[in-house]
Residue, then its C-alpha position, 0 to 999 in steps of 0.5 A: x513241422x516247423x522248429x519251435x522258436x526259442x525264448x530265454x526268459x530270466x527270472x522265470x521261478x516266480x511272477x511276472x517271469x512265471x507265468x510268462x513261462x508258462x504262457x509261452x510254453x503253452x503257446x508252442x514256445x521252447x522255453x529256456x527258464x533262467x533262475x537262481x535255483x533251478x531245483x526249486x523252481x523247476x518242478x513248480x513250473x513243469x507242475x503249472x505247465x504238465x511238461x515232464x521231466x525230459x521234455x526239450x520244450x522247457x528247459x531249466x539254467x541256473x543263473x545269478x545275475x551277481x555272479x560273471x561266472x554263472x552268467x558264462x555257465x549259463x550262456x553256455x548252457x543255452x549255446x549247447x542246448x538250443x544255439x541261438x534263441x529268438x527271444x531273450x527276455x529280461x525280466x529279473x530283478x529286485x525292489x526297494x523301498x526307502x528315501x535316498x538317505x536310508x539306502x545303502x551303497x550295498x543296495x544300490x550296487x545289488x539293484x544295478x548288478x541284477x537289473x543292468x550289469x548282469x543283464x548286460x553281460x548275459x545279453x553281450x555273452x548271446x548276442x553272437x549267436x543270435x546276430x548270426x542267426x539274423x533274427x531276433x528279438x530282446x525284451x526289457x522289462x521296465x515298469x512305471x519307475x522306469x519312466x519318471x523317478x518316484x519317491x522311496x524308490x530312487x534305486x529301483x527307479x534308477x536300475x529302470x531308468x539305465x535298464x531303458x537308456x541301455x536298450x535304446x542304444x543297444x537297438x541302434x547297433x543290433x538293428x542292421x544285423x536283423x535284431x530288435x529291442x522292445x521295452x515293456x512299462x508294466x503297470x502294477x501287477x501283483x507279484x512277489x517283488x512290490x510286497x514284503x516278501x519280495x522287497x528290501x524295505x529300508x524305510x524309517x517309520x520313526x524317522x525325518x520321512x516318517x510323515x511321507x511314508x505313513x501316508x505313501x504306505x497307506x495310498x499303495x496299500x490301497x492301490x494294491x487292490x487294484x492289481x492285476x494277476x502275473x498272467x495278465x501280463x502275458x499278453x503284452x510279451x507275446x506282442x513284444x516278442x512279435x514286433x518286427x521294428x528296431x525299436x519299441x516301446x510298450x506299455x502293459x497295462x492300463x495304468x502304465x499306457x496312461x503314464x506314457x501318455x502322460x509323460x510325452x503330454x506334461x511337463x517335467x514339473x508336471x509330472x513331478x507334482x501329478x507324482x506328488x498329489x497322487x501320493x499325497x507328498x507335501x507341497x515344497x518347503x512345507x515341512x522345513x524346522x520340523x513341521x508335520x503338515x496335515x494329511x487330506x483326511x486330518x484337514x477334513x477331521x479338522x473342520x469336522x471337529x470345528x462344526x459337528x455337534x459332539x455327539x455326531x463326532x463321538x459316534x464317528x470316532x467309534x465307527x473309525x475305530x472299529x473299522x480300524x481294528x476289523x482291518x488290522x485283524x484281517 
């Protein structure tokens, strides 16, 4: 039989790096997990796998993209257990939420460390072996801020934006070796790092932006239920994995098939102000000495009240209210 080829994924103890793990896995893949805390998240993986202990076809490497000297170690390692991997996904990474004004510089150097810097280094520590081999295949995962900057996400967008830039120079140089580079555009899959528990939130609900954010928070919220699970996403790095071209780039999901397009179609102004809408931010210079232009929904109440008997308003406001109040108790 022939050797399984081997595939080292970054960010593997949860989300998007999870569950490709485990797909690849079951796919016949060796898999190479490189996580920041091996002991956590190894057992949960060989849990959703079946693999055991001393199976060579999952193996756990400690590695903190913040660290030079874990990225060595763990370089290292994967020389020692496996030599030179087919695949080598990057696909760690941290969010954010806040306007450029409330994030600090501490933030921005993290989010580019673990989403550029890190991953650079871990790439130029394999990329020996694998230029050897003859053969390869690195995948960047990117998302929808990597291809126009959003608002309240200037740093994450920005680590995605270089994430793509990097990789496509890195294709023209590791192509003649018999390499290739794809970039995956994930659409909005729900994983730990867009909710609470997986983002840094910066914003200021009380401050100048507080009227960008009340109405962007309650717009993603709703987008959320939209989500796709982890596991969908799986399908689009199988195919990644197989392109055989210097380049490439993909997207994973509808949404994110549809923003590419979008982007190679429209205008920059275009696209700024189809962001704009779609997160009903204010028009220019709408909000300069202090003014808190209305939302779609104020304007409607607005006009509502203007022509509504007071009675069809009371029994609305009462119907708002307790749907309100069923939603906060949920």
């Amino acid at each position: 039989m022939a050797e399984p080829r081997t595939v080292v994924i970054t960010g593997a103890s949860r989300g998007l790096g999870f569950a490709s793990a485990v797909r690849l896995y079951r796919e016949g893949w060796r898999v190479v997990a490189a996580m920041r805390t091996p002991d956590r998240g190894m057992p949960l993986l060989r849990q959703a796998t079946g693999a055991g202990e001393g199976d060579d076809l999952l193996i756990g490497v400690q590695l903190d993209l913040l660290d030079p000297a874990s990225i060595a170690a763990a370089a290292k390692a994967i020389d020692e257990a496996v030599g030179a991997p087919y695949g080598l996904v990057h696909n760690a990474g941290i969010s954010a939420a806040g306007m450029v004004e409330e994030t600090d510089m501490v933030l921005w150097q993290n989010m580019f460390a673990t989403s550029v810097l890190g991953p650079v280094a871990f790439t130029q520590a394999l990329l020996p072996s694998m230029r050897a081999a003859g053969q390869g295949r690195i995948v960047l995962v990117s998302s929808a801020a990597g291809v126009r900057g959003q608002p309240a996400t200037a740093p994450y967008s920005s680590a995605k934006g270089a994430l793509e830039r990097w990789g496509e120079s890195m294709a023209g140089e590791i192509a003649p070796f018999g390499l290739g580079v794809t970039v995956l555009v994930a659409g909005m899959y729900d994983t730990e790092i867009i909710t609470d528990a997986g983002t840094t939130d910066n914003r200021d609900f009380g401050g100048p932006y507080a009227r960008l954010h009340n109405t962007m928070n309650s717009r993603g919220r709703a987008a959320m239920r939209l989500a796709r699970p982890p596991e969908r996403f799986t399908d689009g790095l199988l195919k990644a994995l197989q392109d055989q071209g210097a380049f490439r780039r993909r997207g994973v999901g509808p949404d994110a098939s549809m923003l590419l397009v979008a982007n190679r179609i429209l205008p920059a102004s275009g696209m700024h102000h189809m962001s704009r809408l779609a997160l009903g931010i204010p028009r220019q210079g709408s909000m300069r000495g202090g003014a808190w232009p209305l939302t779609a929904a104020q304007r409607a109440m607005v006009i509502a009240a203007r022509v509504l008997p007071q009675p069809v308003l009371q029994r609305l406001a009462g119907l708002v209210a307790k749907r309100r109040d069923g939603n906060e108790g949920k």
